[in-house]
C-alpha positions as CSV (number, residue, x, y, z in Angstrom):
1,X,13.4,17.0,18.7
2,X,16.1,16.8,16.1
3,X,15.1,16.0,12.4
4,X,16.8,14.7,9.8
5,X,16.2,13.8,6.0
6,X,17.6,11.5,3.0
7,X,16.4,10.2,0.0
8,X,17.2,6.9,-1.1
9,X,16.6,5.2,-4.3
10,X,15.2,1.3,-4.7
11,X,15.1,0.0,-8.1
12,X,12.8,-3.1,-8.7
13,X,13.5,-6.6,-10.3
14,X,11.3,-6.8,-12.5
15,X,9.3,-3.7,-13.6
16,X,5.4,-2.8,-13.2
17,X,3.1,-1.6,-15.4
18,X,-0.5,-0.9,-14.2
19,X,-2.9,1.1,-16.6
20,X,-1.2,4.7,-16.1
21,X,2.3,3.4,-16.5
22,X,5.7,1.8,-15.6
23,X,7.3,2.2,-12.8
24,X,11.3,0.6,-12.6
25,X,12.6,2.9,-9.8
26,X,12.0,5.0,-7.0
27,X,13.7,7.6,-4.9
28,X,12.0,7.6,-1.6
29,X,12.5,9.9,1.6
30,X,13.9,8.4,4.9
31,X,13.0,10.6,7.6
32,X,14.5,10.6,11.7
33,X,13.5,12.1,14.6
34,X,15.1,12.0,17.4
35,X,14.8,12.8,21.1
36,X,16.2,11.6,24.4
37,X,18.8,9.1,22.4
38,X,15.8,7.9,20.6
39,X,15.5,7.9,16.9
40,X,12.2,7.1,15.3
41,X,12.6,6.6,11.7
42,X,9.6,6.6,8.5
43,X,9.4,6.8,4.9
44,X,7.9,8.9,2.2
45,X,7.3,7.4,-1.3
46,X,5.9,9.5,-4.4
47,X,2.9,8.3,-6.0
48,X,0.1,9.4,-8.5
49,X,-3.2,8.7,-8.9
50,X,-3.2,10.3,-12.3
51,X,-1.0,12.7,-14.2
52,X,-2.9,15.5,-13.0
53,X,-2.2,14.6,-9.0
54,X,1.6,13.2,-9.4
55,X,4.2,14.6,-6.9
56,X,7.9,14.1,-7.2
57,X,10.1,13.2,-4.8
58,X,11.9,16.9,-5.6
59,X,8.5,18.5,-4.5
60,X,8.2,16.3,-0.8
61,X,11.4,17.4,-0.1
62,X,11.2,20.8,-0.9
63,X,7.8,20.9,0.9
64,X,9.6,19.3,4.1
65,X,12.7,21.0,4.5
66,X,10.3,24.3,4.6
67,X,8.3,22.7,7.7
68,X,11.4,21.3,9.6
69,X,12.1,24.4,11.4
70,X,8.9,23.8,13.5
71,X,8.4,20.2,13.4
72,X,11.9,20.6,15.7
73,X,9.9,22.4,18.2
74,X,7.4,19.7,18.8
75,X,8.3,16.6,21.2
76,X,8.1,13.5,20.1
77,X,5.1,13.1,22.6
78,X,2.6,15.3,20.7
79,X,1.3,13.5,18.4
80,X,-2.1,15.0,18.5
81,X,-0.3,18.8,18.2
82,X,1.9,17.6,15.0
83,X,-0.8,16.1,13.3
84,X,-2.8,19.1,13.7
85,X,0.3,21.4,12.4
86,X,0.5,19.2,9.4
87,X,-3.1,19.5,8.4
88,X,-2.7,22.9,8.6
89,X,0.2,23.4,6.5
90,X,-1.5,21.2,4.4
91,X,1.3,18.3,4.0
92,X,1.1,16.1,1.2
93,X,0.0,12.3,2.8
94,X,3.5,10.5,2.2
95,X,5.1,13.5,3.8
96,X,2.6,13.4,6.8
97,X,2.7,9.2,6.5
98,X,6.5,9.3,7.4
99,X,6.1,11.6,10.4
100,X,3.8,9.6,12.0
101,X,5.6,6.4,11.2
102,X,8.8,8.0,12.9
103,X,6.2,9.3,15.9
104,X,5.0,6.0,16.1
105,X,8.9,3.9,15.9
106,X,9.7,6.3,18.8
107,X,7.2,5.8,20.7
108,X,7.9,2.0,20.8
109,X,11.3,2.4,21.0
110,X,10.7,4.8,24.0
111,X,8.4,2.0,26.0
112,X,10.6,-1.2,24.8
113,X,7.6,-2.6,22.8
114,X,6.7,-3.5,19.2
115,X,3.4,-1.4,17.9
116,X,1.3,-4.5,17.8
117,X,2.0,-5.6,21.4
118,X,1.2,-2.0,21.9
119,X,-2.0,-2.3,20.2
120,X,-2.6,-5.3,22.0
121,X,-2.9,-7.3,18.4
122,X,-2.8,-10.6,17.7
123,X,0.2,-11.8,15.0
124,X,-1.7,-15.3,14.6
125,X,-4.7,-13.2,12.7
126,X,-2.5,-12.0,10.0
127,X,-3.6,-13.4,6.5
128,X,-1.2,-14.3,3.7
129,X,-0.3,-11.5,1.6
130,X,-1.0,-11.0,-2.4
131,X,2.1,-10.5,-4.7
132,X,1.6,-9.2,-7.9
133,X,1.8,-9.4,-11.6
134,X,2.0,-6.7,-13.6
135,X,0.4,-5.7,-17.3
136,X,2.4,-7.5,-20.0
137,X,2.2,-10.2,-22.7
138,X,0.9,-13.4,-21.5
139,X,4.1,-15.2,-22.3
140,X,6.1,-12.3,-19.9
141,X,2.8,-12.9,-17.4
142,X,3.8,-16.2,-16.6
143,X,7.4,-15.9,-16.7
144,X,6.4,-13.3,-13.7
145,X,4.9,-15.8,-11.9
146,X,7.4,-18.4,-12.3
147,X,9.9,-15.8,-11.0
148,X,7.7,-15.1,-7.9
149,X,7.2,-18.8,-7.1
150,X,11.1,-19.2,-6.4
151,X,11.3,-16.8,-4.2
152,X,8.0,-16.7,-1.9
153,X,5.7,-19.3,-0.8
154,X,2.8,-17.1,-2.0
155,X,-0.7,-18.3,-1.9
156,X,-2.6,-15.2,-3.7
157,X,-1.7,-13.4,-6.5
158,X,-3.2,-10.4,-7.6
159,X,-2.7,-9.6,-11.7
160,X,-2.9,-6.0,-12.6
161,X,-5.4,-5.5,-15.7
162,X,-6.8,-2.5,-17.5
163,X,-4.3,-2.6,-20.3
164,X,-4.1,0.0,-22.5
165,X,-4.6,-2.6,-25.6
166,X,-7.7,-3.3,-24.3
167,X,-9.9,-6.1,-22.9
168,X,-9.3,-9.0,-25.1
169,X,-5.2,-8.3,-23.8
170,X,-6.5,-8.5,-20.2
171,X,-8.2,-11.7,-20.4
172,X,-5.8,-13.4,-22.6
173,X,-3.2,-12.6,-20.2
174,X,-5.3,-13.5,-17.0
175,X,-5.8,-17.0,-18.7
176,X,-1.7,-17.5,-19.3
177,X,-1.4,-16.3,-15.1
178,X,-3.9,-19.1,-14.5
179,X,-2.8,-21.8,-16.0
180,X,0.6,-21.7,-14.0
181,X,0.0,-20.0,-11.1
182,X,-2.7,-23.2,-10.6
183,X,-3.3,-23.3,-7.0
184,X,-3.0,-19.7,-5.7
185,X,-6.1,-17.7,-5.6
186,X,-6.5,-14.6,-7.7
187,X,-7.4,-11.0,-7.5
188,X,-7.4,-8.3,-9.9
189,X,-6.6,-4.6,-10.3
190,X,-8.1,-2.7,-12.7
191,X,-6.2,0.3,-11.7
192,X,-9.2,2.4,-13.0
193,X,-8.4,0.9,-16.8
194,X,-12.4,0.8,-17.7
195,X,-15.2,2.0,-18.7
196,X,-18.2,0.7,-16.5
197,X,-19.7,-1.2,-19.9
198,X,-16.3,-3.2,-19.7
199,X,-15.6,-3.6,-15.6
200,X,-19.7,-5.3,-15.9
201,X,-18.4,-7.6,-19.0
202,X,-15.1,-8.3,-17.4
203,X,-16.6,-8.6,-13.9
204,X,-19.0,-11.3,-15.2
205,X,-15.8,-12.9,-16.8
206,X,-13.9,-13.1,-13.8
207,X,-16.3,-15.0,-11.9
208,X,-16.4,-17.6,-14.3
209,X,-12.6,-18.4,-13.4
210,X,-13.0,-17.9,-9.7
211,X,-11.4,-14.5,-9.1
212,X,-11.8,-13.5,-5.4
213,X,-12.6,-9.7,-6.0
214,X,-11.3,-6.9,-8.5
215,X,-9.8,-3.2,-7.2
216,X,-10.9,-0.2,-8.9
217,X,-12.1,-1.2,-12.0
218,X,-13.5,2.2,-13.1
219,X,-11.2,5.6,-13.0
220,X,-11.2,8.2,-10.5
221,X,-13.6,10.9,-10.8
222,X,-16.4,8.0,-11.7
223,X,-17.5,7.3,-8.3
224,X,-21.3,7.4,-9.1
225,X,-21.3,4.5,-11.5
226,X,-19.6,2.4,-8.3
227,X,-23.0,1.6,-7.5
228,X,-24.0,0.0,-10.8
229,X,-21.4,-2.0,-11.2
230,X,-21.6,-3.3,-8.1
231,X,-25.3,-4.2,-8.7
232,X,-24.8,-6.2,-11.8
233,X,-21.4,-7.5,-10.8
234,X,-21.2,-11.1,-8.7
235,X,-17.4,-10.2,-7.5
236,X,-17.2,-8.1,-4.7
237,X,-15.7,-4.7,-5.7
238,X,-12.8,-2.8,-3.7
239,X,-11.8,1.0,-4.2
240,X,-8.3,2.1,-4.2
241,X,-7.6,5.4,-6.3
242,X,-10.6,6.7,-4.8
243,X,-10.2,6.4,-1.1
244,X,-7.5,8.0,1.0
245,X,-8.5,8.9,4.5
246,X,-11.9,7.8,6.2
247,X,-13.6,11.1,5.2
248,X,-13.8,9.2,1.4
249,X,-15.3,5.9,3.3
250,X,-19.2,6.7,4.1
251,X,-20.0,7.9,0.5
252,X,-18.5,4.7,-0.8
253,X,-19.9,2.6,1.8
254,X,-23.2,1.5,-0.3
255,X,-21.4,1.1,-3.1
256,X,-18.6,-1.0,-2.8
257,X,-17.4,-4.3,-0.6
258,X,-13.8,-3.0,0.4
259,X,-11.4,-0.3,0.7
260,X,-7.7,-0.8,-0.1
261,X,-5.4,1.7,2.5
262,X,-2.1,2.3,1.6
263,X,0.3,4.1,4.3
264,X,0.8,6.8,2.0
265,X,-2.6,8.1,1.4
266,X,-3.7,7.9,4.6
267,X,-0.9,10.1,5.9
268,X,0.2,7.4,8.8
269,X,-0.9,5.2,11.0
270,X,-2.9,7.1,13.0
271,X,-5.7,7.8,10.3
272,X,-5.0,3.9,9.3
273,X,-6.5,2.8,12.3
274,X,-9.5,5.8,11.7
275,X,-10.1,4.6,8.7
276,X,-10.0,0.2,9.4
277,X,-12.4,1.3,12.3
278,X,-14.4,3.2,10.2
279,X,-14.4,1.0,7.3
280,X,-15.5,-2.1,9.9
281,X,-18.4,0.2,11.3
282,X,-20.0,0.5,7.9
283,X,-19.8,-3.4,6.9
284,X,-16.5,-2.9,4.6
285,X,-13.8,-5.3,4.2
286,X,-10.2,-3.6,4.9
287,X,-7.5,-4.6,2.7
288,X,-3.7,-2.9,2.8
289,X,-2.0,-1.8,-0.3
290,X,1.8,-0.3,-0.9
291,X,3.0,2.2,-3.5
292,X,7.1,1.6,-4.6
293,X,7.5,1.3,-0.4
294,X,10.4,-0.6,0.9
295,X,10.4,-2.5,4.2
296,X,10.6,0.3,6.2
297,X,7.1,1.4,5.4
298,X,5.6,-2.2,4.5
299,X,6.7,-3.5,7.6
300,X,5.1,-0.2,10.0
301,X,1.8,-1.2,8.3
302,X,2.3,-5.2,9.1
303,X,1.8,-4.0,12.9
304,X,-2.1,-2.8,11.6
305,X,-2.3,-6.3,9.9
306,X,-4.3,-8.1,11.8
307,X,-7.3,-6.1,11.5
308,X,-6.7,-6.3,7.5
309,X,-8.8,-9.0,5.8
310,X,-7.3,-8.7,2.8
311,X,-3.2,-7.8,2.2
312,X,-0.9,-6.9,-0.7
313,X,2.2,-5.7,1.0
314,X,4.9,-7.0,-1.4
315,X,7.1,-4.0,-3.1
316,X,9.7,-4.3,-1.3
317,X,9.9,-8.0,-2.3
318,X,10.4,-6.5,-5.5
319,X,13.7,-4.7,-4.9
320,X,17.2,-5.3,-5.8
321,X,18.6,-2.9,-2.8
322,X,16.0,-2.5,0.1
323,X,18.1,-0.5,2.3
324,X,15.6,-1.6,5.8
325,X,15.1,-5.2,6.9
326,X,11.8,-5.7,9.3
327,X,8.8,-8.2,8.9
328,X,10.1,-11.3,7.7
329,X,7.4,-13.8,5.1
330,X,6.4,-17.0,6.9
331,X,4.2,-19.5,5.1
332,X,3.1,-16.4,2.7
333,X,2.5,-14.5,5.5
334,X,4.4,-10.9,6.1
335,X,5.0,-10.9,10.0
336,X,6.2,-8.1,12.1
337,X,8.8,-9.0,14.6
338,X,9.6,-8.9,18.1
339,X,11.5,-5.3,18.1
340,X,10.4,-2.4,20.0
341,X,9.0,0.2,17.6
342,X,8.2,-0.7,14.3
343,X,11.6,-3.0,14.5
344,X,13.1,-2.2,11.3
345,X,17.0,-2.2,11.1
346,X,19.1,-0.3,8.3
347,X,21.1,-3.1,6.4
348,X,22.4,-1.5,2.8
349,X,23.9,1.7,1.1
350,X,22.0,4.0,0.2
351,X,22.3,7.0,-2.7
């Protein structure tokens, strides 16, 4: 199968700051294979989970264009073969997320059918999805929200805590998000911002003001205190930073209430579905996450939405230039379409 490889960089509206940082741009990798006239496409995204595990967008092309020469020697058909090829090589999870993306857009493109009419799936189970507010002042919190509300008919909003200033900052600002996001309901992500003394305080807290659940409250690395908290908190907790694959899912399975997958730490959709299945099998509630993704990759994970209970796949509502257009928002709701493949269509320039 041929291959071929671009970057392209998105640049968001409004920038986000989590507890490691601030992110205003992105320069992602678009990635094509082709065979029989059929081009599957995916996407690669850098991320970090902390400054010790970031890779650039320099480094995931520089680690693909050395594994193209025999990705071309694979069909499009063996899926099985090329994920065993990239585990072997030991391909970073975007990288191995946008191949099987591609495999899968081909595939669908090949048979005439979207992925969740391949997956025999059911559209009318997809919940609404979370957008998100970012760590700032509570005056900038609420102009966020504001901005949000006149462009999507959201109905949960997650708020990103954990700020560097500490707690007091995180509930002042939560307090601000309330008061004019009034109706939606709310979630929050810690992005591993505290200590366990402070996720039980703020965890307490939370639940006063109705909070649905909170994502990684404590840092990577601090996976044994999960248990704890969970004991002495009365929100349900979710793990991000510290689940990728379903390998990371039974040790964290007594310990927390959720698992938030993201595309690009599972390394496709393939180990997507492993890991929902797996997730299901040992009582945990499945919710979908995105790094700076635009619709290309947000949209191949809407076919997987309705097995999610719980979705937050909104950065590409946050671009100025999203070169793909795909799943389209209905009543707060991200819905894949009717296209065979993933059914995403290139509509911008791209540098």
């Amino acid at each position: 199968m041929d291959v071929t490889v671009q970057t392209f960089t998105v640049h968001k509206k409004y920038s986000l700051q989590i507890s490691r940082g601030t992110t205003s741009e992105t320069t992602n990798i678009w990635i094509k294979l082709k065979e029989d006239g059929i081009e599957g496409w995916g996407e690669a995204s850098p991320f970090a989970i902390n400054k010790e595990k970031e890779i650039t967008t320099v480094q995931l092309v520089t680690e693909l264009e050395a594994i193209i020469p025999q990705l071309k020697q694979f069909s499009p058909w063996q899926r099985q073969e090329i994920e065993s090829f990239c585990d072997r090589v030991k391909l970073s999870s975007a990288l191995k997320a946008a191949i099987d993306m591609a495999l899968h857009d081909w595939l669908g493109k090949k048979v005439g059918l979207p992925l969740w009419q391949m997956w025999g799936l059911n559209r009318d189970r997809i919940v609404p999805i979370s957008v998100t507010v970012g760590i700032s002042s509570p005056l900038a919190a609420q102009q966020r929200v504001k901005a949000w509300q006149e462009v999507v008919d959201f109905q949960v909003l997650k708020v990103k805590l954990g700020n560097p200033a500490g707690i007091e900052a995180d509930q002042a600002m939560l307090l601000a998000v309330k008061e004019i996001a009034v109706t939606a309901k709310l979630t929050v992500d810690a992005n591993g911002g505290w200590s366990l003394t402070e996720a039980i305080s703020m965890c307490r807290w939370l639940a006063t003001l109705g909070v649905e659940y909170v994502e990684q409250p404590l840092p990577v690395g601090e996976e044994a205190q999960l248990s704890t908290l969970s004991q002495s908190s009365p929100l349900p907790i979710f793990v991000d930073e510290s689940c990728f694959t379903s390998r990371d899912i039974p040790q964290l399975a007594d310990s927390v209430a959720g698992v938030n997958l993201k595309i690009m730490k599972t390394g496709g959709l393939t180990e997507a579905m492993r890991a929902i299945h797996l997730a299901k099998a040992c009582n945990l509630k499945v919710m979908f996450g995105c790094y700076s993704d635009s619709s290309l990759a947000n949209t191949a994970m809407s076919h997987l939405a309705p097995l999610a209970d719980y979705l937050d796949l909104d950065s590409h509502l946050n671009l100025i230039d999203d070169p793909f257009a795909g799943a389209t928002m209905t009543e707060g709701r991200l819905l894949p379409n009717d296209l065979p493949g993933i059914g995403v269509e290139y509509c911008g320039s791209h540098s």
